[in-house]
Short mmCIF file of the C-alpha atoms (twelve columns), coordinates in Angstrom:
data_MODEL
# 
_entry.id   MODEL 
# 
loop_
_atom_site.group_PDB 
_atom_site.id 
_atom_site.type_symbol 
_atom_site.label_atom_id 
_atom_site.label_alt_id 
_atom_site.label_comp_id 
_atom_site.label_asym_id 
_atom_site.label_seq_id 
_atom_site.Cartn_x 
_atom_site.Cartn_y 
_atom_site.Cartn_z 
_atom_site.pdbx_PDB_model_num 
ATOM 1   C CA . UNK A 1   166.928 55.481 208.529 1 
ATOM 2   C CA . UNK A 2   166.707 51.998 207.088 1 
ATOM 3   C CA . UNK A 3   166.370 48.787 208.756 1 
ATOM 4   C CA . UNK A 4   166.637 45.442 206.844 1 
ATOM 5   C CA . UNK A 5   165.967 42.150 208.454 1 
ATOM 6   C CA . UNK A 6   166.719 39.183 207.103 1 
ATOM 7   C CA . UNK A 7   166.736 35.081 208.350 1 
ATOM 8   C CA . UNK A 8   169.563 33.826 206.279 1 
ATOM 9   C CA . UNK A 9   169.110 30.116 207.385 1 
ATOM 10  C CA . UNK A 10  172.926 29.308 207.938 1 
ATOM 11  C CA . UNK A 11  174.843 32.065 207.388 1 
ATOM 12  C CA . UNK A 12  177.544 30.369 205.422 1 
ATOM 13  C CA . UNK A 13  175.062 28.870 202.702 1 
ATOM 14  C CA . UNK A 14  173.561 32.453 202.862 1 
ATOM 15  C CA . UNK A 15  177.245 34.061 201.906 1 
ATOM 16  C CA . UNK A 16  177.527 31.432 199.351 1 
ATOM 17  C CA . UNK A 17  174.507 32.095 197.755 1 
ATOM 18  C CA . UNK A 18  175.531 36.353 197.185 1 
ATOM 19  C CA . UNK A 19  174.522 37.670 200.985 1 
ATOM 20  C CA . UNK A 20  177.557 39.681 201.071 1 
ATOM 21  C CA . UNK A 21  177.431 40.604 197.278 1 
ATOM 22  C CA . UNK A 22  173.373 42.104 198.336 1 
ATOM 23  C CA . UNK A 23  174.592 43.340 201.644 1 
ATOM 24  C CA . UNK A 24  177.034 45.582 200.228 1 
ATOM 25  C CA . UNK A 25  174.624 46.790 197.331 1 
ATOM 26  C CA . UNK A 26  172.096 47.900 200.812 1 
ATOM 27  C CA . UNK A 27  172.145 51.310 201.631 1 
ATOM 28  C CA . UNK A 28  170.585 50.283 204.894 1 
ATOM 29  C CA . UNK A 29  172.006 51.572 208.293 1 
ATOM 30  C CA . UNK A 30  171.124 48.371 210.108 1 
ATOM 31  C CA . UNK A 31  171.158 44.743 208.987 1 
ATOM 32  C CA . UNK A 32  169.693 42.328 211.357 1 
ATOM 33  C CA . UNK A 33  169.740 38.476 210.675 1 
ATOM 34  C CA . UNK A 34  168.919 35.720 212.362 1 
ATOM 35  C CA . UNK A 35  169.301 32.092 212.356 1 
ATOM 36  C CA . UNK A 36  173.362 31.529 211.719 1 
ATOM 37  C CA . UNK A 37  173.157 28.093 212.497 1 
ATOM 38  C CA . UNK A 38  177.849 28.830 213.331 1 
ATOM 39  C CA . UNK A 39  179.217 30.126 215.593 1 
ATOM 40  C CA . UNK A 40  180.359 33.588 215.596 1 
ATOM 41  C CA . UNK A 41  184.280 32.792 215.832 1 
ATOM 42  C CA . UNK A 42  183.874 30.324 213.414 1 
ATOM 43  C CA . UNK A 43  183.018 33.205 210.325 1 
ATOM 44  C CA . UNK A 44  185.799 34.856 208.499 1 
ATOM 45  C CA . UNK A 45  186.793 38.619 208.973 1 
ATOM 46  C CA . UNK A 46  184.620 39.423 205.742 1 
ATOM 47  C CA . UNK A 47  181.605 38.317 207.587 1 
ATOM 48  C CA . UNK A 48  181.996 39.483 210.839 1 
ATOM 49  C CA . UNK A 49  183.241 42.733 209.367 1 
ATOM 50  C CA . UNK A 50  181.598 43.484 206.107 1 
ATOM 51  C CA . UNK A 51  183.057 46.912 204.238 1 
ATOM 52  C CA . UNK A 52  181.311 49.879 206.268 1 
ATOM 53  C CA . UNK A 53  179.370 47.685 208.950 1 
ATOM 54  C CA . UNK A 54  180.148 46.335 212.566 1 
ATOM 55  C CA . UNK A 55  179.024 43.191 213.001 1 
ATOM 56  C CA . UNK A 56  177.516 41.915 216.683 1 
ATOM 57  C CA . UNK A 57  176.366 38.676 217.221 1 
ATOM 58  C CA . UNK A 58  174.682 36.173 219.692 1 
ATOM 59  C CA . UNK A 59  176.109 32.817 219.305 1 
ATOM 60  C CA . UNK A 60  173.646 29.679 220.528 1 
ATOM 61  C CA . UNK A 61  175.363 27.660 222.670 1 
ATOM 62  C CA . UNK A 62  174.410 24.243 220.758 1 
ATOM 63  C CA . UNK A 63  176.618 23.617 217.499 1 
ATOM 64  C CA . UNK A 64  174.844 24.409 214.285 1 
ATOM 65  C CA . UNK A 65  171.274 25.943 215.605 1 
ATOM 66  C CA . UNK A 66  169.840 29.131 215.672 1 
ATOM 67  C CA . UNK A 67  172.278 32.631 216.390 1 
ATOM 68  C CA . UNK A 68  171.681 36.343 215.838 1 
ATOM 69  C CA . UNK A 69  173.674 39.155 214.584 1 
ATOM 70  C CA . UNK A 70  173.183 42.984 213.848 1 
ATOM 71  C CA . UNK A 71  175.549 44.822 211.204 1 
ATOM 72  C CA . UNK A 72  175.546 48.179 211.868 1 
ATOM 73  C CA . UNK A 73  176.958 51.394 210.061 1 
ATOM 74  C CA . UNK A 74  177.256 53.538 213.092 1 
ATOM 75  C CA . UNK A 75  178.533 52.136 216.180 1 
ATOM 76  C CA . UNK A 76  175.798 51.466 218.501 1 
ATOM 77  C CA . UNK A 77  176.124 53.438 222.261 1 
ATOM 78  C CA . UNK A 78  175.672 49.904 223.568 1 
ATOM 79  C CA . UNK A 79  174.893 46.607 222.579 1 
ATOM 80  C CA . UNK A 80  172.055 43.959 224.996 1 
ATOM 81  C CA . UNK A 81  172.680 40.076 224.684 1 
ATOM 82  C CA . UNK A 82  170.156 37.951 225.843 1 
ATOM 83  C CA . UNK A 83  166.300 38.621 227.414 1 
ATOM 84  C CA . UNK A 84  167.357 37.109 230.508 1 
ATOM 85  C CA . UNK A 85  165.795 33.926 230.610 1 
ATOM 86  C CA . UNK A 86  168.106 30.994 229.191 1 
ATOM 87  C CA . UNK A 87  165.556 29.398 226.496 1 
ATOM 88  C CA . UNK A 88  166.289 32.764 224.550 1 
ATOM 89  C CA . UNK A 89  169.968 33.566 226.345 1 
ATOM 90  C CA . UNK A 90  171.356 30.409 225.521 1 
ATOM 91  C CA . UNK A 91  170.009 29.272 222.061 1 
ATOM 92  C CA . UNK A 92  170.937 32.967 221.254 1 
ATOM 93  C CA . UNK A 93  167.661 34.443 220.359 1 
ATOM 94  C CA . UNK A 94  167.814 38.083 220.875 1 
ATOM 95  C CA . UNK A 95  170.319 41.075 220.324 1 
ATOM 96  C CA . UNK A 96  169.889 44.480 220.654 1 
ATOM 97  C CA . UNK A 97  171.617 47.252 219.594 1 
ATOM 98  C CA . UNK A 98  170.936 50.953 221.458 1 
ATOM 99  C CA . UNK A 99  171.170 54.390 220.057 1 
ATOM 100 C CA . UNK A 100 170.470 57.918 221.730 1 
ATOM 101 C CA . UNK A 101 166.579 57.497 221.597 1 
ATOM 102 C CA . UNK A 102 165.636 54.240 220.464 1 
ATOM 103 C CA . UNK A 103 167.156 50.167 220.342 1 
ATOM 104 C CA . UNK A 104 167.085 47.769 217.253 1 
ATOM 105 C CA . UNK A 105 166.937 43.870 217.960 1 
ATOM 106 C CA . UNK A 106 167.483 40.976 215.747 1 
ATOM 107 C CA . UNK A 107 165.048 38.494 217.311 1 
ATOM 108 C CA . UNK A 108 164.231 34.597 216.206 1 
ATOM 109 C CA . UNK A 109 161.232 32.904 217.925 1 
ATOM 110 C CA . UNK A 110 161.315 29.246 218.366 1 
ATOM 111 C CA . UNK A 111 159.979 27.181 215.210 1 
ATOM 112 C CA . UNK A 112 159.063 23.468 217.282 1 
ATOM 113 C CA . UNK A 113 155.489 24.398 218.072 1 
ATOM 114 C CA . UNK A 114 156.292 23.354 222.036 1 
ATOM 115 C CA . UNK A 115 159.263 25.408 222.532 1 
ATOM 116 C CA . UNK A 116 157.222 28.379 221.030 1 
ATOM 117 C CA . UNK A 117 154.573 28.203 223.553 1 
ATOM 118 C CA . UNK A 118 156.752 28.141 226.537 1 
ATOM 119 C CA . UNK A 119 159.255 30.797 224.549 1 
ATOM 120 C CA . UNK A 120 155.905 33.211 224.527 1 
ATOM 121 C CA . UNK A 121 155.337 32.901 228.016 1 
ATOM 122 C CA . UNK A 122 158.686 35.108 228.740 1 
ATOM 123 C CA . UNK A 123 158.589 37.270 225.732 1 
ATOM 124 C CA . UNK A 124 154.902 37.891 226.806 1 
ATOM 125 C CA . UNK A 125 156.346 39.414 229.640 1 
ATOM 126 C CA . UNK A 126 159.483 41.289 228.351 1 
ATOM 127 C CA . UNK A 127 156.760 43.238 226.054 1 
ATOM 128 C CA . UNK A 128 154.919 43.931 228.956 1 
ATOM 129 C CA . UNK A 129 157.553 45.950 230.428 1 
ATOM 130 C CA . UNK A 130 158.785 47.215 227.052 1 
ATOM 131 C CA . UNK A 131 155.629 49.225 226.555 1 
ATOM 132 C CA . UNK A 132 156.264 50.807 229.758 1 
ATOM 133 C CA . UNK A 133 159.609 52.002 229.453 1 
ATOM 134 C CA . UNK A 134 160.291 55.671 227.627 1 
ATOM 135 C CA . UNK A 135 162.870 54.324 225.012 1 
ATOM 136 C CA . UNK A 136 161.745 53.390 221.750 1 
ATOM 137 C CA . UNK A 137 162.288 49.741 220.143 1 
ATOM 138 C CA . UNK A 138 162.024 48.115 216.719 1 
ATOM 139 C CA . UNK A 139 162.183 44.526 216.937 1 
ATOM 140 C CA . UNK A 140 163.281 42.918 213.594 1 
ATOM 141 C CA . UNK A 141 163.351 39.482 212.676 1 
ATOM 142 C CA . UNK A 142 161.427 35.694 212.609 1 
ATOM 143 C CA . UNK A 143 158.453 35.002 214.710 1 
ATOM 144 C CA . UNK A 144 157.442 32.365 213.272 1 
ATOM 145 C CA . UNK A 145 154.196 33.111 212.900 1 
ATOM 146 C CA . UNK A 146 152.062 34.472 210.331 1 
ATOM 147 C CA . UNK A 147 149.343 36.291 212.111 1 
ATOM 148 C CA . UNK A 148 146.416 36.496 209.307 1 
ATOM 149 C CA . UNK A 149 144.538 34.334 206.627 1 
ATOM 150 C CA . UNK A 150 146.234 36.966 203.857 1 
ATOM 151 C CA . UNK A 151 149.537 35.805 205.210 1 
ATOM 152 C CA . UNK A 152 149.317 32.310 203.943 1 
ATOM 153 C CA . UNK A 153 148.663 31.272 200.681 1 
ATOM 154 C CA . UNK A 154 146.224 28.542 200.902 1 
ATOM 155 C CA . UNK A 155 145.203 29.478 204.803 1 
ATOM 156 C CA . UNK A 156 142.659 26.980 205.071 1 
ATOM 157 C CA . UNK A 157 144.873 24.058 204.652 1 
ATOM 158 C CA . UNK A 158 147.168 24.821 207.556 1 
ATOM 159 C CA . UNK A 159 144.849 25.830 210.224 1 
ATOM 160 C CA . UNK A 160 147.096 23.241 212.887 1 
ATOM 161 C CA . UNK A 161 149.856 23.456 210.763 1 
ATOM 162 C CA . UNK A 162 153.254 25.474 213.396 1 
ATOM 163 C CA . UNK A 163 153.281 28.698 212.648 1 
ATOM 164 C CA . UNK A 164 149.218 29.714 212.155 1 
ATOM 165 C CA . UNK A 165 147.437 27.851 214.775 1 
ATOM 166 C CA . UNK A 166 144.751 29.548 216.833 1 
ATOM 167 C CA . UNK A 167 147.172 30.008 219.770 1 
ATOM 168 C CA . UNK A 168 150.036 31.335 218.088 1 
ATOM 169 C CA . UNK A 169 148.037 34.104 216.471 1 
ATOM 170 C CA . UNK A 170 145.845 35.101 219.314 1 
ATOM 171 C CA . UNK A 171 149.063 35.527 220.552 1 
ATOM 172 C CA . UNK A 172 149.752 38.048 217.672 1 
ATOM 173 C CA . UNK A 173 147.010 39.176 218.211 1 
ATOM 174 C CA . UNK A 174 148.155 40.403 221.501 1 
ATOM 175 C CA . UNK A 175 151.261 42.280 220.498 1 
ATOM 176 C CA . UNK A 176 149.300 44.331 217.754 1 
ATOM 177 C CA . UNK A 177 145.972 45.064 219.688 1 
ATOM 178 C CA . UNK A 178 146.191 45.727 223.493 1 
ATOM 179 C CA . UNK A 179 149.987 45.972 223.881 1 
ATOM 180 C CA . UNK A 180 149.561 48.551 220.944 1 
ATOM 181 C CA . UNK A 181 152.528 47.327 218.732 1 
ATOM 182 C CA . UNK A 182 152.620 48.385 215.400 1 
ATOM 183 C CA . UNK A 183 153.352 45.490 212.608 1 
ATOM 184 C CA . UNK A 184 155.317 48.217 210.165 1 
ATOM 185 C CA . UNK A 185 155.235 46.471 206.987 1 
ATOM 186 C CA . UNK A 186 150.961 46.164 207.421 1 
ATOM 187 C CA . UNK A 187 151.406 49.705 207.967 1 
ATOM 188 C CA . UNK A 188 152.273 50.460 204.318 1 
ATOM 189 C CA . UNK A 189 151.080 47.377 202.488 1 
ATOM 190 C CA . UNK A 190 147.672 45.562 203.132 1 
ATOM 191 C CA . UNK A 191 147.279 43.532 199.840 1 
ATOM 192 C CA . UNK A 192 147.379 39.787 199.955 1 
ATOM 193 C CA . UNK A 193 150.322 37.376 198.588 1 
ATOM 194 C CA . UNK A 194 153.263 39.094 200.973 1 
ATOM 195 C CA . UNK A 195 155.623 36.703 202.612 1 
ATOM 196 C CA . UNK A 196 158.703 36.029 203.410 1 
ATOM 197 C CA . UNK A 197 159.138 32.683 203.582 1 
ATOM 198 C CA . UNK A 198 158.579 29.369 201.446 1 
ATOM 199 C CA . UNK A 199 158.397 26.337 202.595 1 
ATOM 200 C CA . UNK A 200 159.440 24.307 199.311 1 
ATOM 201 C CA . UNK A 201 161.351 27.336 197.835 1 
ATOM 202 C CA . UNK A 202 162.309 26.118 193.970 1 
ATOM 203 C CA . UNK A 203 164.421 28.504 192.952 1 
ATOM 204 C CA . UNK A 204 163.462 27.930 189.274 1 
ATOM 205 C CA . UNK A 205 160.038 29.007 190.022 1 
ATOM 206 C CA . UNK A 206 158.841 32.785 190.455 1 
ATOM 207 C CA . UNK A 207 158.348 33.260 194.387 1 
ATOM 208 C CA . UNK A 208 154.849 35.056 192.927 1 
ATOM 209 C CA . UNK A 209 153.865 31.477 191.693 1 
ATOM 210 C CA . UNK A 210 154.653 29.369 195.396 1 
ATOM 211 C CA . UNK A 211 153.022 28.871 198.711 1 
ATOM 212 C CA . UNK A 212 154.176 31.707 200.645 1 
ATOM 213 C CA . UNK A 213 153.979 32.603 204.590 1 
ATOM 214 C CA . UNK A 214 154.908 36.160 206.186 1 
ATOM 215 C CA . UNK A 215 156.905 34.908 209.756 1 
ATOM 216 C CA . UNK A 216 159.370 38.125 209.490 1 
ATOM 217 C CA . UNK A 217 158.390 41.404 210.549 1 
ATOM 218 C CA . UNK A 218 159.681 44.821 211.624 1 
ATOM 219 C CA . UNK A 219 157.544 45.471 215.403 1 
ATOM 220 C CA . UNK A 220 157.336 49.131 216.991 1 
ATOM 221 C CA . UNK A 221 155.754 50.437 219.514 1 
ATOM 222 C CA . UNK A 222 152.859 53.212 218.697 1 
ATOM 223 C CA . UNK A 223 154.955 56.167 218.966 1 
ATOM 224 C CA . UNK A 224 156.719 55.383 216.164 1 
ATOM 225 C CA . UNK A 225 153.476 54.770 214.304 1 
ATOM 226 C CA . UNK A 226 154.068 58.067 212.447 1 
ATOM 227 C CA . UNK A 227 157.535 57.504 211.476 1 
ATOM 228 C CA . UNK A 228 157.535 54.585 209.168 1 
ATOM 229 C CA . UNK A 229 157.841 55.629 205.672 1 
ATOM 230 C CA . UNK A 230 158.124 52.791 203.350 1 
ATOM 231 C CA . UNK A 231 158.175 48.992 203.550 1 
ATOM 232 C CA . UNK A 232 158.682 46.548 200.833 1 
ATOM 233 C CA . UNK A 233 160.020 42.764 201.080 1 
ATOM 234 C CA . UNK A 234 163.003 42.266 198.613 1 
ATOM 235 C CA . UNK A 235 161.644 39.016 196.657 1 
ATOM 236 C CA . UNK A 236 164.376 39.064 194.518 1 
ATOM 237 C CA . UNK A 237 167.391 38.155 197.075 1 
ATOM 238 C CA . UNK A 238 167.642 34.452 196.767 1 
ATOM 239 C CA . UNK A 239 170.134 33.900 199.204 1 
ATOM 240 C CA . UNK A 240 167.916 32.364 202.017 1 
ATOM 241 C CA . UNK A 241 164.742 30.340 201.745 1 
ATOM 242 C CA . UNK A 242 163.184 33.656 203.197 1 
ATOM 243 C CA . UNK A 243 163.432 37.105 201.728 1 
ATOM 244 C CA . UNK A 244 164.354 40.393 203.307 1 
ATOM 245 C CA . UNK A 245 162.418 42.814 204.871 1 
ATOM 246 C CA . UNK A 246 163.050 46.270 204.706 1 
ATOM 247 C CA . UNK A 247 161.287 49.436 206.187 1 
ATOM 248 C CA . UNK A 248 162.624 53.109 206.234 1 
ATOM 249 C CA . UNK A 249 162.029 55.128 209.012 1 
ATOM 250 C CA . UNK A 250 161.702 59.235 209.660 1 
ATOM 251 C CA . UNK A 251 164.368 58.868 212.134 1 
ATOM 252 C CA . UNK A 252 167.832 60.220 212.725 1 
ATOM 253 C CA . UNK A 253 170.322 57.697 214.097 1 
# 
């Protein structure tokens, strides 16, 4: 199975820029994305409905911010909107999508450092109780953080900078060391200069040659540890100011 996650930073722009020209060129079985910044009635048929995907989305109830979708090539048993709590329900945050033995979510974290903090405090929890429950989850999308010095170029010059301060990643450090997640891209690649994100993305300069964060991951929990078989981030998509992330799993859907 292959997941791709992707935070196309306004959908529209993103479709504009060749997001449905790489989508269809994917031979993934899920697409999550995040961050529409439309709503989902606003989108034409071609979006909501690519050739050979079903499109779900989460709609934020504010004009112009935030949103989540999932395309899917095999129609999901069911589909979750919402955590439950309405800084992620209503600024439309989180979707999942459940199969027979195991849920995919298309998840965007707060980026104001404030809103993070109190988003945390809930999420905190909901990962609590994931790790107890017997169904398995990957969680793709934006945290917004980038959880170690060899995810930031230049580390040492945005230690308070949103997005790597020492709350934020002890917070990180949380979901990958006693709540046992598994960050699936670290799995396969530990070498240094791999993000997904630029903060003053020129698109007439190599993304090898600019500062760089990782904020998008791919989160399991342990069991699935042995199941992740490849993970690359696709550099070369210049649709969004952050690059896709893809990982293939030893999974049947």
């Amino acid at each position: 199975m292959k997941i791709a996650t992707i935070n196309v930073n306004g959908i529209k722009n993103a479709v504009e820029r060749g997001f449905l020209d790489w989508l269809r060129q994917q031979d993934a079985d899920v697409v999550c994305v995040q961050n529409l910044k439309v709503k989902s009635f606003e989108l034409s048929d071609d979006i909501l409905y690519p050739e050979g995907f079903e499109g779900y989305f989460l709609d934020a109830e504010q004009d112009g911010m935030s949103g989540v979708g999932i395309y899917c090539r095999h129609i999901p048993k069911a589909i979750m909107y919402g955590l439950g709590f309405e800084q992620c329900d209503h600024e439309g945050r989180f979707l999942q999508a459940d199969y027979d033995k195991f849920s995919v979510a298309s998840f965007l974290m707060p980026e104001d450092p404030e809103a993070k903090l109190k988003f945390i405090t809930h999420y905190s929890d909901y990962l609590n109780k994931l790790r107890r429950k017997r169904r398995e989850y990957i969680i793709c999308g934006t945290w917004q953080i980038a959880h170690k010095t060899i995810d930031v170029r230049h580390w040492a010059e945005y230690q308070i900078a949103p997005g790597f301060r020492a709350e934020e990643r002890a917070f990180m450090d949380q979901v990958f060391g006693p709540l046992g997640f598994i960050d699936t891209f670290r799995e396969i690649d530990r070498e240094a200069e791999r993000y997904t994100w630029w903060p003053r993305l020129d698109q007439e300069v190599s993304r090898n040659r600019q500062d760089g964060w990782r904020l998008d991951y791919q989160v399991v929990g342990p069991n699935l540890q042995r199941n992740i078989v490849n993970a690359w981030i696709d550099t070369d998509a210049t649709f969004s100011e952050h690059a896709p992330l893809i990982v293939e799993y030893d999974i049947e859907i």
